[in-house]
N, C-alpha and C positions, 0 to 999 in steps of 0.2 A: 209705252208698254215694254219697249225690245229692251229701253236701256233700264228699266225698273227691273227685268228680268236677268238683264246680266248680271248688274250691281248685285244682286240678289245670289247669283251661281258663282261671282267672286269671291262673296263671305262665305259663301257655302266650302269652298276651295281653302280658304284660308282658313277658316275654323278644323276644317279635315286634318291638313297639313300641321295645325298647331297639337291636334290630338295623337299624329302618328310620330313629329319630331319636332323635337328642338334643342335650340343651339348650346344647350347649356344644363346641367341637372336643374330643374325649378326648383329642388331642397335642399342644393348644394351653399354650405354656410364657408362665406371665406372673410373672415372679418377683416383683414390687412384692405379689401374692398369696399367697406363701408361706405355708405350713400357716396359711388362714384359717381360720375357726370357721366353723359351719355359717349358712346363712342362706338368707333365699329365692331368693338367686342361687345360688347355692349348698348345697344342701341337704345334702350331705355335708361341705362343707367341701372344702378342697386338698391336693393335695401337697407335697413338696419342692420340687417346680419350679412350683409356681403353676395343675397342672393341675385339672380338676374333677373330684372322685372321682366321682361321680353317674354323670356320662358315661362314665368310664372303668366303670366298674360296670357301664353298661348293655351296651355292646359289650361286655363281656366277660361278658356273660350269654348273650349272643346266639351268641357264638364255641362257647361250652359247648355249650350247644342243638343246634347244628348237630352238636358231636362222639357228644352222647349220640345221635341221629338216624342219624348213618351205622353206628355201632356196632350199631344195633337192627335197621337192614335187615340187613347183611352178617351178624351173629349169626345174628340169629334168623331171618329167610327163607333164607339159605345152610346153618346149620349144622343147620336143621331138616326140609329139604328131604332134606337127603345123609341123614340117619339114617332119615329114612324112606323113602326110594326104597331105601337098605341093607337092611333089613328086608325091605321087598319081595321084593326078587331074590336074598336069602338067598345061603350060598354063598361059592364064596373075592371075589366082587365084595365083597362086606357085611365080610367080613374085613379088606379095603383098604380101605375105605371109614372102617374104625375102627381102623385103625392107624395112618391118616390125619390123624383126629381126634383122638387122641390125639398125634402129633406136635405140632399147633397146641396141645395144651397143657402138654406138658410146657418147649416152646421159650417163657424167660423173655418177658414181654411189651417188656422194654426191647432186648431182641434183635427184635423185629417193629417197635418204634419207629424205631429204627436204621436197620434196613433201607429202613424205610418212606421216612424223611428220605433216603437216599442217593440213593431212587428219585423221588422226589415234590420234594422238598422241604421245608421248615417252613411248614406251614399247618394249619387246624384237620381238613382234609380226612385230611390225610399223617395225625395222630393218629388219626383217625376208623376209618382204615382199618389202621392198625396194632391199635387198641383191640379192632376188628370179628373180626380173622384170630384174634387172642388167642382169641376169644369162643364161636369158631366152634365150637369143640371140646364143651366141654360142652351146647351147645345139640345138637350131631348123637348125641353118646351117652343125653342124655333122651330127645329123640326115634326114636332107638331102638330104646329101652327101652320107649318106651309105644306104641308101635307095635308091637311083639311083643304086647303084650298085647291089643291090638285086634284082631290079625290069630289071637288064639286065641279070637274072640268065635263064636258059631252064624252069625249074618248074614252076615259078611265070609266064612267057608265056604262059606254057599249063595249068594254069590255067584262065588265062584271057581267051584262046580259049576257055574256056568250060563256059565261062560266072560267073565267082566269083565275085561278088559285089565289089566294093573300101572297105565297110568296114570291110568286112570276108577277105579281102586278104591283108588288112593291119594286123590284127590280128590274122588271121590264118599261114601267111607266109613270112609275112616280120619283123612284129616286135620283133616274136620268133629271127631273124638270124641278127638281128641288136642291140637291148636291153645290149644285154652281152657285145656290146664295148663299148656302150655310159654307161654303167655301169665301164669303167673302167676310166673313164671320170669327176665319181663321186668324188673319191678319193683329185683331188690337187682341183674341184671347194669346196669342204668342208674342206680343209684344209684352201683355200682362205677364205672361208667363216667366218672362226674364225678368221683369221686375220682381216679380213677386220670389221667385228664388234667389235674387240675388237679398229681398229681406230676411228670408230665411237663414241664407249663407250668414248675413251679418249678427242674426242672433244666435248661431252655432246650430241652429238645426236643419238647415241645407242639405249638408254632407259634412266628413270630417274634419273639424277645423283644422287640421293639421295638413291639411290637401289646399294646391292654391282656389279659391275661388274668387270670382270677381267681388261679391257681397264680402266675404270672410276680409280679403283684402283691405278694405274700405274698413273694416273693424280693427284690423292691427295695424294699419300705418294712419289712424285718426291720432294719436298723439303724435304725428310730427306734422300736421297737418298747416302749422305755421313755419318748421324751421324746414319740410322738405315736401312742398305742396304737391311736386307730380306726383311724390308716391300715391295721391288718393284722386288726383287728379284722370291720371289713365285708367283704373277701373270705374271711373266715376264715367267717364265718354265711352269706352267701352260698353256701356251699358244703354248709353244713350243712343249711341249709333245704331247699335244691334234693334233697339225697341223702334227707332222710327222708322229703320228700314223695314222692319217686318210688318208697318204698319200702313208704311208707302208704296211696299211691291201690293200688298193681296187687301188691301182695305177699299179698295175702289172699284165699281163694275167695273170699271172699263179698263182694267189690268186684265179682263178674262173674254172681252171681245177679239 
């Protein structure tokens, strides 16, 4: 658990540090540079245009971060909320409230991107909150679901017999005894999460293509992908690292024992 936890507050660290600085402008074009080799000015080496991968790496680790972030609030506090205040109040509300939720998930995710851009714009936000709406859904039907079963426990009983308001008894004793699963919950939807923005990035509607992103990457250095293979190479592990970590720190009870 300690070392699944570190590993976890190092990327955390290092994703911060790439969003606050780096070594080199990421849009900075120096062509006399072109696909240099790696070095200590450059420790990735360059692109096509002379830029520094490193840097571009790092902003676009950071852009990621941000999207996994809004996805986890709007998911998991929006989608977890509605399914349990649904349960609560039982009833045709609780029927709405998951017919609801069920729309956000049967409606394709690149239909809330869409939207998302026409309303926002291209930014890692506009992703964030398209990925989040996507999200929302299966997060409100776990919760539920395990809200039902809470609300069939002796306790939660004696305490309706003694008159506990819906909203003290959702936060006084159901959502303490629910939280901790739909927290493990979190784990493969933020692992999805970077995948699924980094598909976006690759078909321009991420954010703007003109901004480094790990997917966008992988879309413009795919034509040198035989004659200068790290260039797709490091957003390609990039990608992979970040997803199985997220999926190896909070995918397992027992990361929360």
């Amino acid at each position: 658990m300690k070392i699944r936890f570190l590993l976890c507050s190092m990327m955390g660290l290092l994703v911060l540090a790439g969003g606050l600085w780096q070594p080199h402008d990421p849009d900075a074009i120096d062509l006399t540079l072109r696909h240099a080799s790696p070095s200590l000015e450059h420790p990735l080496g360059t692109d096509h245009l002379g830029r520094d991968l490193a840097s571009r790496m790092m902003i676009a680790g950071w852009r990621t971060a941000s999207v996994v972030f809004a996805v986890g609030a709007i998911g998991f506090f929006g989608g977890s909320l509605a399914g349990t205040a649904a349960a609560i109040m039982g009833g045709w509300r609780e029927q709405i409230t998951l017919r609801a939720a069920e729309l956000f998930i049967v409606v394709p995710t690149l239909i809330w991107a869409l939207t998302a851009v026409a309303i926002f714009g291209l930014s890692p936000v506009t992703a964030g909150i398209a990925l989040g709406l996507a999200g929302v859904g299966p997060y409100a039907l776990l919760s539920n679901s395990l809200t039902h079963r809470v609300l069939g426990q002796p306790f939660v009983s004696a305490a309706r017999g003694l008159g506990v308001s819906p909203p003290r008894l959702m936060t006084r004793h159901v959502l303490p005894n629910t939280l901790p699963l739909i927290f493990v919950y979190v784990g493969s939807q933020a692992g999805q999460a970077v995948v699924s923005y980094a598909a976006l990035a690759f078909i321009g509607l991420g954010a703007d293509p003109s901004r480094p992103d790990w997917g966008s990457m992988l879309y413009e250095y795919r034509l040198f992908a035989f004659d200068q293979p790290m260039l797709m190479i490091w957003p390609g592990l990039a990608i992979v690292t970040l997803t199985a970590l997220l999926n190896w720190v909070f995918d397992r009870p027992e990361a929360h024992k």
